[in-house]
C-alpha positions in Angstrom: 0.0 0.0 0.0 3.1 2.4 1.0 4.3 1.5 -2.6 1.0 2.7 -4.6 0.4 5.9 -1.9 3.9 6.9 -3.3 2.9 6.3 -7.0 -0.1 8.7 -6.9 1.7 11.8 -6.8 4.2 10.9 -9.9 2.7 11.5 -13.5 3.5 8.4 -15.7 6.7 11.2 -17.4 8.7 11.0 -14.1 11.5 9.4 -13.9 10.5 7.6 -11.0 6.9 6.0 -12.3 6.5 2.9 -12.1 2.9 1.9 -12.6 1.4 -0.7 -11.3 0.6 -4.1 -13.2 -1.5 -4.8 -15.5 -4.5 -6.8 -15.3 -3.2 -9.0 -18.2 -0.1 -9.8 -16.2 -2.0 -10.5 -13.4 -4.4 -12.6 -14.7 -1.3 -14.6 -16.4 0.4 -15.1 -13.1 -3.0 -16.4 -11.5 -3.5 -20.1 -11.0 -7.0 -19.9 -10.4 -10.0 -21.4 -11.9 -11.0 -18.6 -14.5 -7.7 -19.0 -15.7 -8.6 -21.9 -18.1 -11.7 -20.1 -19.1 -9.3 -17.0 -19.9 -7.2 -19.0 -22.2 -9.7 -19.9 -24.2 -11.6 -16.4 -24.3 -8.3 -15.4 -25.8 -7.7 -18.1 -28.4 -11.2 -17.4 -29.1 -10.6 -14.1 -30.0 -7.5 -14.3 -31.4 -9.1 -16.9 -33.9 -12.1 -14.4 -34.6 -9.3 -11.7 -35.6 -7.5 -14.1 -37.7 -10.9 -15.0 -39.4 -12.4 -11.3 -39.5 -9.2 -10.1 -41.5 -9.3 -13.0 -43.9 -12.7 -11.8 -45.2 -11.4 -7.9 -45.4 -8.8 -9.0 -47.5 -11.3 -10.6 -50.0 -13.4 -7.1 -50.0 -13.2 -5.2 -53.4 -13.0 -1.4 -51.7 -9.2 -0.6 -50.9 -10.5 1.8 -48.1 -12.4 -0.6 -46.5 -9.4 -3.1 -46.1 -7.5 -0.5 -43.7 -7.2 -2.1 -40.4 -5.3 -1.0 -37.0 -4.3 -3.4 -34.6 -2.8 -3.1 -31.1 -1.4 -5.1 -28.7 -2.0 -3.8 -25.5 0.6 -6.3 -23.0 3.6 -4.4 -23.6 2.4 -1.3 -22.6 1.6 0.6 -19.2 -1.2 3.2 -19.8 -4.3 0.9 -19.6 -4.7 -1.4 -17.2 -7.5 -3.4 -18.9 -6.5 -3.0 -22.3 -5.1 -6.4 -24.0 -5.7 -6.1 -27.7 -7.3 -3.2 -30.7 -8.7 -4.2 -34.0 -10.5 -1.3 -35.1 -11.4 -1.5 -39.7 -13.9 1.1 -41.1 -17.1 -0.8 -40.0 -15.4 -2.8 -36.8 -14.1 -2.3 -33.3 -13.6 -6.1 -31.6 -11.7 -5.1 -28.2 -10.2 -7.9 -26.2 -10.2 -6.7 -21.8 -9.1 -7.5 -18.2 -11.4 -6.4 -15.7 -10.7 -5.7 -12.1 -11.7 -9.4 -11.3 -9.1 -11.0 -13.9 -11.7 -11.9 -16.4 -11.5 -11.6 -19.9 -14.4 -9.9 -22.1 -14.8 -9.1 -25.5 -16.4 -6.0 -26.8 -17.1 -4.9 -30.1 -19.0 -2.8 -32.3 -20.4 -3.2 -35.9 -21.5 -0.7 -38.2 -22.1 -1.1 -42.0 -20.1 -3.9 -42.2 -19.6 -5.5 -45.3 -19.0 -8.9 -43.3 -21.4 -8.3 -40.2 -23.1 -11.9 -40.4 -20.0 -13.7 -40.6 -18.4 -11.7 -37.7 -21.4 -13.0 -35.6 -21.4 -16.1 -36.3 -18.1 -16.3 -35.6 -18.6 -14.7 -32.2 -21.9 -16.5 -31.6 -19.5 -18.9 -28.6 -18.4 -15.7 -26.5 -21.6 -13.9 -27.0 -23.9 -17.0 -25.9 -21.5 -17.4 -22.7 -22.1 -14.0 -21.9 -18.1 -13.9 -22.8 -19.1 -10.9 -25.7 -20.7 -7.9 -25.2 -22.0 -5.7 -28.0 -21.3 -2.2 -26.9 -22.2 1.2 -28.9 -19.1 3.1 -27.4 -18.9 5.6 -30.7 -22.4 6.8 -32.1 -20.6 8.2 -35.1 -18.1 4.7 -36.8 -17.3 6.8 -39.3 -15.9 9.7 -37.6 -14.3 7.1 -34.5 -12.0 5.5 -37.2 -11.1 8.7 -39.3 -9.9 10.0 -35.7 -8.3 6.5 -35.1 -6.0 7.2 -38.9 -5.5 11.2 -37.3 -3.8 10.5 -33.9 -2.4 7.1 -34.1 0.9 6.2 -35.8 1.1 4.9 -39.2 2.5 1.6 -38.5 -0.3 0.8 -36.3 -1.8 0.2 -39.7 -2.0 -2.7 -42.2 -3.7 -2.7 -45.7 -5.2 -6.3 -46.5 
């Protein structure tokens, strides 16, 4: 506790911060029973992502195979945060809450692929695993921001 009192006053610039660990981590290092269950929320996911940009990289619009991916683990500004992919109709997030579980969120909106994308999440969404959440009312204007402020490299063209 002495440790994380002295944290609060530092800003995560100082040289001094060291912020605390991630949920991810945590949730690693944890040999409990929702660990199993964790593991295979993430393969899950990561086999939903593989899937989801296999069928942008069949679709005929160049600007709608833009994607940005992130991989959260590495770094130490969200504590929930595990993984990003964000296209022009999609935002599938990949999260550690407070409890070490894993959740998927995510976020369709004139997507070219929609049914497939549902289908392929139908397993997490009917154990309650998924969670369709309308975080940004306007897609359109959410990813053009996304391709203002983050780096370049973040992105891939399928």
């Amino acid at each position: 506790m002495k440790e994380f009192l002295q944290r609060q006053g530092k800003s995560i610039t100082d040289p001094g911060y060291r912020p605390l660990p991630s949920h991810y981590v945590k949730a690693k290092k944890r040999d409990n029973p929702m660990q199993s269950v964790n593991e295979n929320i993430e393969y899950q996911y990561f086999k939903v992502i593989d899937k989801i940009k296999q069928l942008y990289a069949k679709l005929p619009n160049e600007s709608d195979r833009l994607i940005y991916q992130k991989d959260h683990t590495k770094e130490k500004i969200s504590p929930c945060a595990v993984y990003t992919l964000i296209t022009p109709h999609c935002f599938i997030y990949l999260e550690v809450d407070v409890l070490l579980r894993y959740r998927v969120e995510y976020q369709l909106h004139n997507c070219p692929v929609e049914q497939e994308i549902l289908l392929l999440l139908k397993p997490l969404i009917a154990n309650s695993y998924a969670t369709e959440k309308a975080r940004h009312p306007n897609f359109t204007e959410f990813f053009n921001k996304v391709k203002e402020v983050q780096p370049e490299h973040m992105f891939q063209q399928l």
